[in-house]
N, C-alpha and C positions, 0 to 999 in steps of 0.2 A: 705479644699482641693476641694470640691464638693459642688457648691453653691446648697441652699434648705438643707434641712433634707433626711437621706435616711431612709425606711423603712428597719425593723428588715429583710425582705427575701432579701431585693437587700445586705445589710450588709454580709448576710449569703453566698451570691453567690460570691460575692468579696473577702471573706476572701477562699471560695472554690476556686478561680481561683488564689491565690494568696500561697496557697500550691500546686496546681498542677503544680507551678513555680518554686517551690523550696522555697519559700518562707515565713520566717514565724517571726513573730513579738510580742513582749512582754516586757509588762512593767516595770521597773525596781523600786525598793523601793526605791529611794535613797535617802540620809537625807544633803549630800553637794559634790556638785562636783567642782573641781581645775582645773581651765586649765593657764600651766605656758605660758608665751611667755615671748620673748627677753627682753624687757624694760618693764612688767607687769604682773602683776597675776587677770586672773578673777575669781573670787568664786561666785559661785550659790547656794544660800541657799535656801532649799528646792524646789528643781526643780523638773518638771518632765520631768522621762529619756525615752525611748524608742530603745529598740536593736530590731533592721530588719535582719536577717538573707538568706541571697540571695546567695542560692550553697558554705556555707559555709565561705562566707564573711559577719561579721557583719559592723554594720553602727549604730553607736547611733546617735540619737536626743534629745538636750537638748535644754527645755523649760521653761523661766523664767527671773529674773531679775538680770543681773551679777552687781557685786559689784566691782571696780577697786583700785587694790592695787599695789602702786607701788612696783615694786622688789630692794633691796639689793643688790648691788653688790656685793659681795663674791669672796674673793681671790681664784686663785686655790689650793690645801695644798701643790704643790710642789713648789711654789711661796712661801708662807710662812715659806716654810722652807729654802728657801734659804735667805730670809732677817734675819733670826734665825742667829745668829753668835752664832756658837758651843765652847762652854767652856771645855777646856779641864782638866780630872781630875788629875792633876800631882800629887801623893802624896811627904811625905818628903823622903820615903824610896825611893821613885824613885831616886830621886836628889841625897840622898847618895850614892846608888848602883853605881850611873852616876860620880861620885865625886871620889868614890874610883876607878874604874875602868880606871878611864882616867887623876886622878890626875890632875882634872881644879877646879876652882872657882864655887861655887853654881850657882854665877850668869850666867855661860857658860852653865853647865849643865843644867838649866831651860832653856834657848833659845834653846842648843840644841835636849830637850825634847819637846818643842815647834814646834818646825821646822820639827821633828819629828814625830808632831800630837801623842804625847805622848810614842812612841816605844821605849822601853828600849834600846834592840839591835840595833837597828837602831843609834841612839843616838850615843851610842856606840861605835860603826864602824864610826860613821861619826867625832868622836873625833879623835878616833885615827890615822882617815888619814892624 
């Protein structure tokens, strides 16, 4: 930042004028830090970090050699769940209940257990209209 070396009092006087600013800065431990973006992931193995604190905004600085990985696309999960085609549980007691109530074919009352999205009642009412 400051070509030359400084000596330990100009050090001392810069870090004094740089709390009567509000400002104060310290070094972070950190062993790996992630930074995602759009189309890649950069990982910094063993970097060093630095938090600057300016009237209660920080600002880290990261120092080091990033590593370039590309990113995954990953579906959304509402996306994936609509390519899901839900299976419906019909049991055999359904399809009896449905059978005797409406007096049709098994094969009716599965469709219209199906159509139903599995509702007994439903089913039901929709036979006997």
């Amino acid at each position: 930042m400051f070509p030359g070396r400084l000596n330990p009092r100009m050090l001392k006087q810069m870090q004094k004028m740089m709390k009567d600013f509000g400002m104060d800065a310290e070094d972070l431990k950190a062993v790996k830090v992630t930074i995602e973006l759009e189309d890649k992931i950069l990982v910094f193995e063993k970097p060093k970090v630095q938090v600057m604190d300016m009237m209660g905004t920080k600002t880290y600085s990261i120092t080091g050699k990033a590593k370039k990985v590309k990113k995954e696309t990953e579906e959304k999960p509402e996306e994936k769940i609509k390519d899901e085609e839900v299976k419906l549980d019909i049991t055999d007691e359904d399809i009896e209940m449905v059978m005797d109530q409406c007096n049709v074919s098994k094969e009716d009352a599965i469709k219209a257990l199906e159509e139903c999205n599995g509702d007994i009642a439903e089913a039901i009412l929709k036979l006997s209209e």
